[in-house]
C-alpha positions in Angstrom: 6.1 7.5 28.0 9.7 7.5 26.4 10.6 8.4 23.0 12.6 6.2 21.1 15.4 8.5 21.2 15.5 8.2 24.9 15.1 4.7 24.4 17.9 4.3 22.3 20.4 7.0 24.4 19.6 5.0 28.3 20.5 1.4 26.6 23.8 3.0 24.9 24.6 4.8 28.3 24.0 1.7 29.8 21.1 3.1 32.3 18.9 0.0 31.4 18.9 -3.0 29.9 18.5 -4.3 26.4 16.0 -6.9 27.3 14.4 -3.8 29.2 14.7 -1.8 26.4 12.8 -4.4 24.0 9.7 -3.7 26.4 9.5 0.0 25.9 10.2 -0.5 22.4 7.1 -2.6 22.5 4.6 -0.4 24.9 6.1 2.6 22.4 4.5 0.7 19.8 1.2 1.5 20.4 -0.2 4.6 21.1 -3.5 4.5 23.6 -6.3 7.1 22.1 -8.5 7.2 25.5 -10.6 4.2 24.6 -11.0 4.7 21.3 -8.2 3.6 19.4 -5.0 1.5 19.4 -2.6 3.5 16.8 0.6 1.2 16.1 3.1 3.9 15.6 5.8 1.6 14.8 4.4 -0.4 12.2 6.6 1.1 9.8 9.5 0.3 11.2 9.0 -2.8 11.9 7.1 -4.3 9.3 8.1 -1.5 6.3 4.1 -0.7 5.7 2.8 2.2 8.3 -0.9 1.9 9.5 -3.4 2.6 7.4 -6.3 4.7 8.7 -9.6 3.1 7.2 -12.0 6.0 7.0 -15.0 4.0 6.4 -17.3 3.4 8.9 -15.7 5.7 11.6 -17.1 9.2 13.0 -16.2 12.3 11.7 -14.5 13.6 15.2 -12.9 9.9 16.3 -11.6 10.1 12.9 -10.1 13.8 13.0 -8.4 12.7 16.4 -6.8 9.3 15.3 -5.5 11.3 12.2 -4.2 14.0 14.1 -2.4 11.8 17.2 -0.6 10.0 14.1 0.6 13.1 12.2 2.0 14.3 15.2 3.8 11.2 16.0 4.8 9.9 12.8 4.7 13.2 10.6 2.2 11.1 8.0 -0.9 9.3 7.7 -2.4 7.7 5.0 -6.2 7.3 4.9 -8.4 5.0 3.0 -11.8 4.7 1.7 -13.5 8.0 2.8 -16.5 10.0 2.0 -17.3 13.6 1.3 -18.2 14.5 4.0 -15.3 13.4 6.2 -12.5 15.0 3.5 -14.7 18.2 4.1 -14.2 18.0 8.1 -9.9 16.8 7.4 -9.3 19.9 5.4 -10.8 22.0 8.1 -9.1 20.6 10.9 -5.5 20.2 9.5 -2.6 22.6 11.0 -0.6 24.8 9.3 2.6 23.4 7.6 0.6 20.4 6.4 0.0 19.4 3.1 -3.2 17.3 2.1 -3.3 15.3 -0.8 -6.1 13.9 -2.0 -6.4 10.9 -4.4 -10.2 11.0 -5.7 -9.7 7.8 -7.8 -8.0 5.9 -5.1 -10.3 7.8 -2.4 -7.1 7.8 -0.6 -5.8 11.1 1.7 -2.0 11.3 2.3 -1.9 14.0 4.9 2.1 14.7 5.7 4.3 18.0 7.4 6.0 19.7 4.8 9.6 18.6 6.0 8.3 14.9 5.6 10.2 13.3 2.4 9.6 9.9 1.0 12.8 8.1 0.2 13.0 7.0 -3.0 14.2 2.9 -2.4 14.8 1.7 -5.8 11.7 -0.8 -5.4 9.7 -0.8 -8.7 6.2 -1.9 -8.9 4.4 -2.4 -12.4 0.7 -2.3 -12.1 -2.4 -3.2 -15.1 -5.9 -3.1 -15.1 -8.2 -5.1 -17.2 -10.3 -2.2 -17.9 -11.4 1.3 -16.6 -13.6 0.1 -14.1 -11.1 -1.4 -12.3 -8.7 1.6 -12.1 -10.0 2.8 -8.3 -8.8 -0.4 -7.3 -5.7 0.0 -8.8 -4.7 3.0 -7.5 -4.9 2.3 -4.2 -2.2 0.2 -4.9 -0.4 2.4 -6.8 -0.6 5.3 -3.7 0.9 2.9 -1.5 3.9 2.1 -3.4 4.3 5.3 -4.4 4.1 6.6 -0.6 6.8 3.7 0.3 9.3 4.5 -2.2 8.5 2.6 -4.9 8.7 4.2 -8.4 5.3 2.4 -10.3 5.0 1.9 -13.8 1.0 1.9 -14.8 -1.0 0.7 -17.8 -4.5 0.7 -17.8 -7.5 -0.8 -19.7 -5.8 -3.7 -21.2 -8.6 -6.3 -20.8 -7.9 -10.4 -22.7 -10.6 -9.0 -24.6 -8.3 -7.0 -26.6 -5.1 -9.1 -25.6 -2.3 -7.6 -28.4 -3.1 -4.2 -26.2 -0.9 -5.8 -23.5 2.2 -6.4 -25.2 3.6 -2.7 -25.3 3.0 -2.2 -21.7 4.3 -5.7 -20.6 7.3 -4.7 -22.6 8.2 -1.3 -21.2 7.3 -3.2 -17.5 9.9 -6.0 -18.5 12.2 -3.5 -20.1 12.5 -1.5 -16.2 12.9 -4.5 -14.4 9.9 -4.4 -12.5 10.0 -6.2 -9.4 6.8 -7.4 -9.3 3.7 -6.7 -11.0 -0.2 -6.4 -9.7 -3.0 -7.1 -12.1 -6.6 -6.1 -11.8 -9.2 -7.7 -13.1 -13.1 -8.3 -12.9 -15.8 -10.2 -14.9 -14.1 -13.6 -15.3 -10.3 -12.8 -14.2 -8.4 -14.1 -17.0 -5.7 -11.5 -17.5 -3.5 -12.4 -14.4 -3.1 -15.7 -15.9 -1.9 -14.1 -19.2 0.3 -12.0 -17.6 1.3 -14.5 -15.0 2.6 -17.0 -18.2 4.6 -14.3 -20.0 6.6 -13.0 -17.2 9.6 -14.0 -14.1 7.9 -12.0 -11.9 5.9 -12.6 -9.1 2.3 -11.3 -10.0 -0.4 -10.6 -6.8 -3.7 -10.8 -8.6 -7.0 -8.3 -7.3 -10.5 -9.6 -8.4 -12.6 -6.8 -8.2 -16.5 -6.5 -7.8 -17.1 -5.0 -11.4 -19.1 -7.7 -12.7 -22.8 -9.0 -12.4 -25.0 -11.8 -13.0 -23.9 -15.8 -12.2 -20.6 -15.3 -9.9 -21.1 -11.4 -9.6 -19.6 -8.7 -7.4 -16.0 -11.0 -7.8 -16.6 -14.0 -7.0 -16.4 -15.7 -10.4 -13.0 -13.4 -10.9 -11.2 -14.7 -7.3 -12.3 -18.3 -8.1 -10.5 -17.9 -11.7 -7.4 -16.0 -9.6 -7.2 -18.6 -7.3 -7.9 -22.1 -9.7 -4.9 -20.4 -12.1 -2.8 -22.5 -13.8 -0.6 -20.2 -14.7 2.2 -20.4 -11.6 3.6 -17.5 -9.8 0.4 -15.8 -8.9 -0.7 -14.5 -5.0 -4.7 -13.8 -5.2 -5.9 -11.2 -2.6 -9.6 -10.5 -1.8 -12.0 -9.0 -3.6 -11.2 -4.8 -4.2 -7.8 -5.6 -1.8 -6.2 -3.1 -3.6 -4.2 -1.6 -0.2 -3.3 -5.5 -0.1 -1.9 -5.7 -3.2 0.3 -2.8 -2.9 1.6 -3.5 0.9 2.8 -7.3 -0.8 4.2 -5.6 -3.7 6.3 -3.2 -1.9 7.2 -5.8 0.9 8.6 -7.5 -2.6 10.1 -4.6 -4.5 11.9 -2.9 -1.6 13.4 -6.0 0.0 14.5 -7.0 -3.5 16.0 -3.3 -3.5 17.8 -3.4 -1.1 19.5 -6.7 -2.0 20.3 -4.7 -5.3 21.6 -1.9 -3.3 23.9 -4.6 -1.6 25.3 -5.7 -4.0 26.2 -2.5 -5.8 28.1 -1.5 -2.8 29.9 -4.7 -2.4 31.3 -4.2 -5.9 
């Protein structure tokens, strides 16, 4: 299979054809595991979110092979949701030069080469929680920005309960012209709302499944999310934290590089 750069070099030296090139642009696009897997390699660059490997439900050595097919093609891969036992096997199996991070709160692995830099965009993402419980959630959110340039400003644990702990976060978010803000929230899912009527930013709202009883596990907080009267609120499902962060940095960066724009045009 061709690489892009021989791609790119046989349309320039006019060897084939630019509707022949969009083909092999496309079959490059997905990389064929055997049978087990369909990795699309250039999500990233064509969308501006890479694949995210979810680690739940898969086997420990499908799991070590997807993650090492993408590292080698892409140079990082960001996994979500895993268990013990499968960071246990990852560590083992990485190759030298390549740095591991794990996010325990998250339970997010960004396994990268050393060379590999993340390009600061300019994008900034503001992200609240309504209380502790909701914090995993949260930073799965706040690894994906992070890992696509964004620069996040957090505040945690500021549940309607105890509204007048908002304010001093909300300001410093409005103060950096955050360009978009995600708010987390179980039980009954009131804070988005708050937040929603108190700022000009869009705000995605994540219910989570902290909450029991009569509309437990989320469902009484998505129905509040999504019957808000408060305008300028996207709702994703219930724990979509890796949602919330893909449509915040779809946001922050494309309003980043507008900004970028501009700067040069003056």
């Amino acid at each position: 299979m061709s690489t892009l750069k021989e791609i790119l070099e046989k349309t320039a030296d006019g060897k084939i054809s630019v509707d022949e090139a969009e083909k092999l642009l496309r079959v490059l696009a997905v990389e064929e595991i055997g049978e087990l897997a369909k990795i699309d390699t250039g999500r990233e660059l064509r969308k501006g979110i890479p694949e995210i490997v979810l680690a739940e439900g898969k086997g420990l050595k499908d799991l070590k092979e997807i993650i090492l097919r993408i590292l080698s093609e892409k140079g990082r891969v960001i996994i979500s949701r895993w268990s013990k036992e499968q960071i246990k096997t990852l560590k083992r199996n990485v190759p030298p030069g390549v740095l591991l991070e794990v996010h325990e709160k998250a339970r997010m692995i960004v396994i990268k080469k050393r060379e590999f830099n993340v390009r600061k965009t300019g994008g900034k993402v503001g992200i609240i929680t309504a209380g502790t419980s909701d914090i995993p959630v949260a930073e799965e959110a706040r690894v994906l920005a992070e890992e696509m340039g964004c620069t996040v400003v957090k505040a945690y644990d500021l549940g309607v309960a105890g509204v007048h702990r908002l304010l001093p976060p909300l300001k410093e978010m409005i103060t950096e012209d955050v360009d978009t803000i995600i708010v987390v929230a179980g039980r009954e899912g009131a804070l988005p709302s708050v937040v929603a009527g108190m700022v000009d930013v869009p705000v995605i709202a994540v219910p989570t499944s902290n909450s029991y009883g009569f509309g437990g596990k989320g469902v009484s907080a998505l129905m509040a999310m999504l019957q808000s009267c408060s305008l300028g609120i996207a709702v994703v499902n219930i724990d979509g934290g890796i949602s919330a962060g893909a449509i915040a940095v779809l946001i922050a960066n494309r309003v980043a590089k507008f900004k970028s724009g501009r700067k040069s045009d003056s």
